[in-house]
N, CA, C and O atoms as a GROMACS GRO file, in nm:
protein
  264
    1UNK      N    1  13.746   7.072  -1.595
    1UNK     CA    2  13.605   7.080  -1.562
    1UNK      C    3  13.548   7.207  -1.626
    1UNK      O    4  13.599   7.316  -1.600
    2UNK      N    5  13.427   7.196  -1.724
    2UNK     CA    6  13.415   7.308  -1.794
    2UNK      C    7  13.296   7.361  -1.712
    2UNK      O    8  13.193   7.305  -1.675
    3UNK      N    9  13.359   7.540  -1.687
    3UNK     CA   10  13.268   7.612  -1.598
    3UNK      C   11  13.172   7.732  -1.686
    3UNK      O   12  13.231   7.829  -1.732
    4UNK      N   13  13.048   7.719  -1.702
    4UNK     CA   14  12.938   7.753  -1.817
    4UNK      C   15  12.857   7.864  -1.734
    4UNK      O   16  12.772   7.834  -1.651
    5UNK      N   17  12.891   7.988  -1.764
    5UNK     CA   18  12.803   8.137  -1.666
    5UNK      C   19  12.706   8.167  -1.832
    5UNK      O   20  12.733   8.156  -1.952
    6UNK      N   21  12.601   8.203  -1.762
    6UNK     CA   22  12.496   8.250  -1.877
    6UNK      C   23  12.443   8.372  -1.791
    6UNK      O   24  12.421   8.374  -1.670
    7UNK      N   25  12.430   8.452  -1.864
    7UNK     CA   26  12.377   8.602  -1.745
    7UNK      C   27  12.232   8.631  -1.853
    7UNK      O   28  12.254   8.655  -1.972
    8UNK      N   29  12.093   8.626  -1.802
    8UNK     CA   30  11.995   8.631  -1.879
    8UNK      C   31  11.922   8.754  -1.803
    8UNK      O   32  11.986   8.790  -1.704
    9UNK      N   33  11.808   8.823  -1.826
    9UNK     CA   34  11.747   8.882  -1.819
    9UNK      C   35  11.639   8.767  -1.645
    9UNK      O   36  11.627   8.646  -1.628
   10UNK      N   37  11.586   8.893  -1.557
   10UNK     CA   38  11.479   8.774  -1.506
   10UNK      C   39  11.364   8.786  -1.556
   10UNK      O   40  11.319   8.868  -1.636
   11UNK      N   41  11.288   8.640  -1.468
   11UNK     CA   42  11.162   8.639  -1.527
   11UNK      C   43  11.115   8.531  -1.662
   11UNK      O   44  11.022   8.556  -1.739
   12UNK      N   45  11.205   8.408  -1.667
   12UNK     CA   46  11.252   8.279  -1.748
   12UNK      C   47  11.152   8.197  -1.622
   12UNK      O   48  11.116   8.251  -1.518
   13UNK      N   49  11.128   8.090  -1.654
   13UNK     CA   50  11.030   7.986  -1.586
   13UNK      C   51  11.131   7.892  -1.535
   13UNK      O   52  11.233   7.856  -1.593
   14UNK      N   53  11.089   7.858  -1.416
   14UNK     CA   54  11.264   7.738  -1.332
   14UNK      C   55  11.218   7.599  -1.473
   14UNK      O   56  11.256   7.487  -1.442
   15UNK      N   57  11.188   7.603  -1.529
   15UNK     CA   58  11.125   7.492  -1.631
   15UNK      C   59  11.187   7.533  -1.743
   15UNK      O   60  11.193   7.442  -1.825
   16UNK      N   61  11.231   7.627  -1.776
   16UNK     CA   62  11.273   7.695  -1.862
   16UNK      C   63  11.422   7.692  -1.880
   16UNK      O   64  11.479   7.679  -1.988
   17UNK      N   65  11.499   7.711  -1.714
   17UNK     CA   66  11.625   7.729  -1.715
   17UNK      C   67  11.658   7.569  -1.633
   17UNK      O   68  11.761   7.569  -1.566
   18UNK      N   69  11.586   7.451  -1.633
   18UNK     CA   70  11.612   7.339  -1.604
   18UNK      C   71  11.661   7.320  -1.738
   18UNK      O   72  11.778   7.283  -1.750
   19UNK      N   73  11.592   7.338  -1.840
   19UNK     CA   74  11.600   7.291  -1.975
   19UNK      C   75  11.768   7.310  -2.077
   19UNK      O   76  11.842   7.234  -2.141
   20UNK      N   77  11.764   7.482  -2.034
   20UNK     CA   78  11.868   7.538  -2.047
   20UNK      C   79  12.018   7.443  -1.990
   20UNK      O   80  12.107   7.386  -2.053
   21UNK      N   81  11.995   7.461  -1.858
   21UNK     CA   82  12.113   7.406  -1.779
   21UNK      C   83  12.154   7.259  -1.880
   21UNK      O   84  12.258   7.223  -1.935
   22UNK      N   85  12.046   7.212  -1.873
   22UNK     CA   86  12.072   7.060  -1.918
   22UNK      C   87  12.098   7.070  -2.060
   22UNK      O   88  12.181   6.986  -2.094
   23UNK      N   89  12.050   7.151  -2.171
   23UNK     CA   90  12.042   7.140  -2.294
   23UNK      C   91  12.234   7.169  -2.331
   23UNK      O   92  12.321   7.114  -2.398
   24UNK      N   93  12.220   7.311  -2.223
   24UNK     CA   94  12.386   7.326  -2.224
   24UNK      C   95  12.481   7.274  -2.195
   24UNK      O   96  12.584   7.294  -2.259
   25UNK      N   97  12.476   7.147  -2.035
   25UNK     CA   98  12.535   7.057  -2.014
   25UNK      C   99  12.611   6.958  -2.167
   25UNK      O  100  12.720   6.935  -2.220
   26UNK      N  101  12.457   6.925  -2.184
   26UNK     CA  102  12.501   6.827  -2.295
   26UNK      C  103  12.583   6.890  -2.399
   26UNK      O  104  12.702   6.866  -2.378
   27UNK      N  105  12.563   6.963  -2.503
   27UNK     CA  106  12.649   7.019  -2.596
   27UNK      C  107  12.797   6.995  -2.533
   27UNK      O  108  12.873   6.903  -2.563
   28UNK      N  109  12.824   7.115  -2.423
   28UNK     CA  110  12.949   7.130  -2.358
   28UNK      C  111  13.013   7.017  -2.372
   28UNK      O  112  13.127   7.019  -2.420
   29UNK      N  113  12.962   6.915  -2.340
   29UNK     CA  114  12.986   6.759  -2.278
   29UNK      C  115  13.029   6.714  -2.411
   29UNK      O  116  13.134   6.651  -2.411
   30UNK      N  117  12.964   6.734  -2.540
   30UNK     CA  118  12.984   6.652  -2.624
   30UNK      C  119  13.086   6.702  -2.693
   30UNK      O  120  13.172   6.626  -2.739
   31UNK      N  121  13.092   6.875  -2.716
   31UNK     CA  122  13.171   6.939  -2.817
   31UNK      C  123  13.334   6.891  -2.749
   31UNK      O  124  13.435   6.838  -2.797
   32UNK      N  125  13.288   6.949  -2.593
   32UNK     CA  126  13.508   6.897  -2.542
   32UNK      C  127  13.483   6.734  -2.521
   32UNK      O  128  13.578   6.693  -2.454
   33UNK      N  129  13.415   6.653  -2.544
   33UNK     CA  130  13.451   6.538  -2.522
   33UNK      C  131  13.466   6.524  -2.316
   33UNK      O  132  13.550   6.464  -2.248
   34UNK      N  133  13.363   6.595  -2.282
   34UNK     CA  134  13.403   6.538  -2.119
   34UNK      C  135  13.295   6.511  -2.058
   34UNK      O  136  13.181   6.548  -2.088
   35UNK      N  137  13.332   6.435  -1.955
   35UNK     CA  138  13.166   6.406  -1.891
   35UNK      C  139  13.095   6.464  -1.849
   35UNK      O  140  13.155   6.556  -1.793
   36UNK      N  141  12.960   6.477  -1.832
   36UNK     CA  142  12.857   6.557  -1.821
   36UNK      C  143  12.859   6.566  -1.702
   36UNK      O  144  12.824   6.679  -1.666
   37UNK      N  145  12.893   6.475  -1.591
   37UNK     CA  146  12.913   6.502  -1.459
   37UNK      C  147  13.057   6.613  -1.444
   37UNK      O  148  13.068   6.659  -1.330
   38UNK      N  149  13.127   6.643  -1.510
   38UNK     CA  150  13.215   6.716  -1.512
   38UNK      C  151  13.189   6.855  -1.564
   38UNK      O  152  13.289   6.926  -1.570
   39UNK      N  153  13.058   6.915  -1.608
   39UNK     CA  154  12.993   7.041  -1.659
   39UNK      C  155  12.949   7.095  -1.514
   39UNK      O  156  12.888   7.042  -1.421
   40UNK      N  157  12.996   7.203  -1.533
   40UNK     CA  158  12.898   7.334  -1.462
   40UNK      C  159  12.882   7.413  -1.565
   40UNK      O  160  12.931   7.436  -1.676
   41UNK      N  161  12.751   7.469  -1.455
   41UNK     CA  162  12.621   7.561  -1.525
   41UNK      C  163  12.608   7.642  -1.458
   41UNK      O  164  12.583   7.594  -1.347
   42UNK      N  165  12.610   7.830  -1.452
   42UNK     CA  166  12.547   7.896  -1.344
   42UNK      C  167  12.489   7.993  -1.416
   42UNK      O  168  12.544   8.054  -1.508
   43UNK      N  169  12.407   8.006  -1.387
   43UNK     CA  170  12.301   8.131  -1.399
   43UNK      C  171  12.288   8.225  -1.368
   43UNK      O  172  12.209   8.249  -1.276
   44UNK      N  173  12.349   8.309  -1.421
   44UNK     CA  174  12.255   8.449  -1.350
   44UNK      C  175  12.193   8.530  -1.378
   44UNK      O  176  12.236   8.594  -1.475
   45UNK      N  177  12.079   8.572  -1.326
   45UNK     CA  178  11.976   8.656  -1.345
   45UNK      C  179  11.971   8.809  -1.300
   45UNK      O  180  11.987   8.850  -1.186
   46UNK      N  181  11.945   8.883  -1.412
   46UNK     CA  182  11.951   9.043  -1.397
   46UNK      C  183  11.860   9.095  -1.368
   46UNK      O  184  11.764   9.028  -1.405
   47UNK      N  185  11.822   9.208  -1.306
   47UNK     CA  186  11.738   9.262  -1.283
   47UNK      C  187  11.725   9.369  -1.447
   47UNK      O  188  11.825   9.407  -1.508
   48UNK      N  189  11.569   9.403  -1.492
   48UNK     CA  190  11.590   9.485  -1.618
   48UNK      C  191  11.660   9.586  -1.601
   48UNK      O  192  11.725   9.632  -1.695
   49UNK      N  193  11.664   9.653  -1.452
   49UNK     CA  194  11.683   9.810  -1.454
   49UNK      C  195  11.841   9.748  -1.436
   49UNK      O  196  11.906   9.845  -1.396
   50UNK      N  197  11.922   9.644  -1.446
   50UNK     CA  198  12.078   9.654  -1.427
   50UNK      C  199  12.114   9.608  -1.554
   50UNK      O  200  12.222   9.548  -1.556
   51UNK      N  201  12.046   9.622  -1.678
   51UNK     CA  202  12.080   9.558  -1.836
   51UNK      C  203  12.067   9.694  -1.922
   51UNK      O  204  11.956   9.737  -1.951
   52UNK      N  205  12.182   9.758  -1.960
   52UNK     CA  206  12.174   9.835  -2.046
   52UNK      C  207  12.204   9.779  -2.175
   52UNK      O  208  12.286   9.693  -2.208
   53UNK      N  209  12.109   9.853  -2.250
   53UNK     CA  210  12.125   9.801  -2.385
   53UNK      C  211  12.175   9.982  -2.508
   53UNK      O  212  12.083  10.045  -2.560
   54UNK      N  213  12.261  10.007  -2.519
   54UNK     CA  214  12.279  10.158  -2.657
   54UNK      C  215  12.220  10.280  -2.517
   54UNK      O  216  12.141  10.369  -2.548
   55UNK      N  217  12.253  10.270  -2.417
   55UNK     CA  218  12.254  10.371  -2.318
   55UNK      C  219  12.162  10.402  -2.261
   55UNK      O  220  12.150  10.510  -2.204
   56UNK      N  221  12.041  10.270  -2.268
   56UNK     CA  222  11.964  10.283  -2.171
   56UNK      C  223  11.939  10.144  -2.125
   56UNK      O  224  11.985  10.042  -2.177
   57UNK      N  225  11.837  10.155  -1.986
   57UNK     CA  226  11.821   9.993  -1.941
   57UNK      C  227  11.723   9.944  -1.999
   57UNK      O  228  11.636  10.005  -2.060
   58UNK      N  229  11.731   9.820  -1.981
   58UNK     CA  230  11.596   9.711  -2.046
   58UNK      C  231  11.483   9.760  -1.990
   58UNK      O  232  11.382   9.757  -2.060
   59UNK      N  233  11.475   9.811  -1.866
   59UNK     CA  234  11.348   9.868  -1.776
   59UNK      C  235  11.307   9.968  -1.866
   59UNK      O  236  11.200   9.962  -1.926
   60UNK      N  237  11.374  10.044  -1.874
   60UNK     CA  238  11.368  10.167  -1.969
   60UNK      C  239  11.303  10.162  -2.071
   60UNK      O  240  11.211  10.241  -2.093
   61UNK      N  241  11.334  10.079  -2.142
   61UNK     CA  242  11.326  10.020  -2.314
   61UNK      C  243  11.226  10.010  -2.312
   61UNK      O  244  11.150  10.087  -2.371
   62UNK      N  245  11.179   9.888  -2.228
   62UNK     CA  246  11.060   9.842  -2.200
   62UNK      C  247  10.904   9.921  -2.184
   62UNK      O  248  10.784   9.895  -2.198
   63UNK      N  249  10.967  10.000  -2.155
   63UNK     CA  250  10.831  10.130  -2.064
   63UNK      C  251  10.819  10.201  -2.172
   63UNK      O  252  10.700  10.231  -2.187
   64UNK      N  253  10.914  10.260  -2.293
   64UNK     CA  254  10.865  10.323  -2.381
   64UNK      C  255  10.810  10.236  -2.499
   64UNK      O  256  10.730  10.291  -2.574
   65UNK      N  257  10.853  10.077  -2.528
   65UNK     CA  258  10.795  10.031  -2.626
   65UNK      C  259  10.664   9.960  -2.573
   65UNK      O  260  10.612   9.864  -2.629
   66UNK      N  261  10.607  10.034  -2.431
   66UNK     CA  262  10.481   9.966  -2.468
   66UNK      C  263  10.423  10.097  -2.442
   66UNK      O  264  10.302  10.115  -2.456
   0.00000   0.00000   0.00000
């Protein structure tokens, strides 16, 4: 049973990560040859200030590039 973690940034649209889940289902499904009822998908969502990116956080980043 193939188990599929994606860790994204928040703030994606539930329309967004419906799409995701499913877009990824399928591939998974097709590349190992298993059924799509046999895919998991989990998500998880970061907060900016817990995403460092070269030693600082995305919050961070964020605040000076605007």
């Amino acid at each position: 049973m193939p188990f599929i973690q994606i860790n994204i940034l928040k703030g994606r649209s539930p329309e967004k990560k419906e799409r995701l889940i499913r877009e990824v289902s399928d591939l998974v499904s097709e590349v190992l040859e298993s059924p799509v009822q046999n895919v998991r998908v989990m998500i998880n969502e970061v907060e900016p200030e817990h995403w460092g990116i070269a030693g600082d956080s995305v919050k961070k980043r964020n605040e000076v590039s605007t």
